[in-house]
C-alpha positions, 0 to 999 in steps of 0.5 A: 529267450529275453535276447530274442524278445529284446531284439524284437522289441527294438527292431519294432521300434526302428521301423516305426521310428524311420517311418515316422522321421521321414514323415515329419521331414516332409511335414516340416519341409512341405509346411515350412516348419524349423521346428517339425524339421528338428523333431524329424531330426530326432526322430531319426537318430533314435533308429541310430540309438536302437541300433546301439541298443540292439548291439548291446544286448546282444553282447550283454547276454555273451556267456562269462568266459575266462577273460570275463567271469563275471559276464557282460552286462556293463555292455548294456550300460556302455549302449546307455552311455553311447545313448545318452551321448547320441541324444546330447549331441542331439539336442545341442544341435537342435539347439544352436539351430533354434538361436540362430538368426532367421533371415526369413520367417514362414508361416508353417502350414496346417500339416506341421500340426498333424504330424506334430499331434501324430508324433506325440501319440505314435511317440508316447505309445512306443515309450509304454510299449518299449518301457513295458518290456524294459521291466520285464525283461530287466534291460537297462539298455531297453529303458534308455530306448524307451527314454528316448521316446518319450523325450521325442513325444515331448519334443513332439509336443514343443514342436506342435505348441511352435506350429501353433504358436507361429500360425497364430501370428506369433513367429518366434514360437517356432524358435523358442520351441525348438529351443524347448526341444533341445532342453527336454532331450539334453535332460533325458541324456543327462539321466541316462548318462548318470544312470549308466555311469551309476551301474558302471562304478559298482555303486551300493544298491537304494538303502530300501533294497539293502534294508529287505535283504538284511531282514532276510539275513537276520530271520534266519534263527542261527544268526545272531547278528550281521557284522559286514554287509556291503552290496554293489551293482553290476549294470542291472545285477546286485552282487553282495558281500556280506559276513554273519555272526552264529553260534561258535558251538555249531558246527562245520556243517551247520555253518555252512548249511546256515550260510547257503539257506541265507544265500539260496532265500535271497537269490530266490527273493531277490532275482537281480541279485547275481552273486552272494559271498557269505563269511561266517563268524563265530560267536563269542 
C-alpha cells in the first residue's frame, strides 16, 4: 500500500512539473526573460528527479532476500544521492549562464511576471502537498522530491524579483537573480546529499531519540542498568544494539522474557525502529 501511494504521489507531481516547465519555457522565451528560462530549466529536471525518485521506491520496498537480509532501503537513500547530484548540476549550470557576459539586454515582458508568481504558488503547494506524504509514509527519497520543489518556488521567486527588477529599469536584475537561483538549488542539493550520505554510513540516531529509548529500557523493573547501548540508521530505520544488566538470580526464562518485553515496547514506541539485539548480563 505505502509503495503504490508513494508512486501516486510522484507520478502526480511529474505531470504538473512538465506542464508547468513548458509553461515557463514559453513565458521566458515569449517575454525575453534568462531568468524564467532558467526557472523553466529547473523545473524540467525535477520530472527527471521523480523519475529517480519512483525507481527508488520501487526498489527500497523489494522483500530481504538471501544476498540482502537486511532489505533494501539504502535505495532510497542512493535515489536522494542521484537527487541531489541532479540538482547541483543544475544550479551550477544556471549559474555559469547567470555570469556569462549579455551581449544584448531585453526588457522581459509582462507574462515573465505571471508565470513567475504562478510558479511560486504551484511550486510551494507541490512541497506541502509531497512533504505531507514524506512524513506519512516515512520516504527519505518522498522528501528530497519534495525539497526540490520547494528550492524551485524559491527560485520562482528570484526569478520574478529579476523580471521585476529589469521592467523597472534595472537590467542586471535579471542576472544577479538567476545567480540567486543557482545558490538556493546548490544549498538544497548540499542538504540532501548529507542527509542521504548520513543514512548510508550507519550514523547513530539524534541524542533526543536515543535518550526515550533508554527510558524505555530502564522502566522496566528487572533491570538494573544498561551496559552498552549503541544505535544506528539504515536509510530511515533505526537498527539497535544494546546489552542490560538483571538480576544474576533470574532465571533463563525470566531473562529471556525480560529482554523480549523491552524489545516488543520499543518496537511498539518506536516504528522506525526495524531490529533490536539484546544481550543480557548477570548481575553481580
Amino acid at each position: 500500500m505505502k509503495i503504490q501511494l508513494a508512486t501516486k504521489i510522484t507520478i502526480n507531481t511529474i505531470v504538473i512539473n512538465l506542464i508547468l516547465s513548458l509553461f515557463k519555457l514559453f513565458a521566458g522565451l515569449y517575454a525575453h526573460s534568462n531568468a524564467m528560462i532558467s526557472d523553466a530549466v529547473h523545473s524540467a529536471s525535477d520530472v527527471f528527479s521523480s523519475f529517480v525518485v519512483l525507481i527508488g521506491i520501487h526498489f527500497s520496498h523489494k522483500e530481504s532476500d538471501r544476498n540482502h537480509p537486511y532489505g533494501h532501503e539504502r535505495f532510497e537513500c542512493v535515489a536522494a544521492i542521484v537527487l541531489a547530484v541532479i540538482l547541483a548540476i543544475t544550479g551550477c549550470t544556471i549559474g555559469i549562464k547567470s555570469i556569462a557576459p549579455q551581449t544584448e539586454i531585453i526588457t522581459p515582458g509582462i507574462m515573465a511576471l505571471s508565470a513567475a508568481a504562478m510558479s511560486i504558488l504551484v511550486k510551494e503547494a507541490m512541497y506541502w502537498y509531497t512533504r505531507y506524504y514524506a512524513v506519512k509514509l516515512d520516504s527519505g527519497a518522498l522528501m528530497a522530491d519534495a525539497w526540490h520543489h520547494r528550492s524551485d518556488a524559491l527560485s520562482s521567486i528570484g526569478a520574478l524579483i529579476g523580471v521585476a527588477g529589469t521592467r523597472l529599469g534595472y537590467p542586471l536584475c535579471d542576472a544577479i537573480a538567476s545567480f540567486i537561483i543557482c545558490l538556493f538549488i546548490l544549498k538544497a542539493a548540499f542538504d540532501i546529499f548529507k542527509d542521504a550520505i548520513d543514512k548510508m554510513i550507519d550514523k547513530s540516531c539524534d541524542e533526543y531519540t536515543e535518550q526515550l529509548i533508554k527510558e524505555v529500557i530502564l522502566s522496566h523493573p528487572e533491570v538494573l542498568s544498561i551496559d552498552f547501548f549503541q544505535t544506528r540508521l539504515f536509510a530511515n530505520k533505526i537498527y539497535i544494539d544494546l546489552e542490560i544488566s538483571v538480576d544474576s538470580n533470574l532465571t533463563f526464562k525470566q531473562a529471556h522474557e525480560c529482554s523480549e518485553t523491552i524489545h516488543n515496547a520499543i518496537e511498539t514506541q518506536f516504528p522506525k525502529v526495524k531490529h533490536i539485539m539484546i544481550h543480557v548480563n548477570p548481575s553481580e
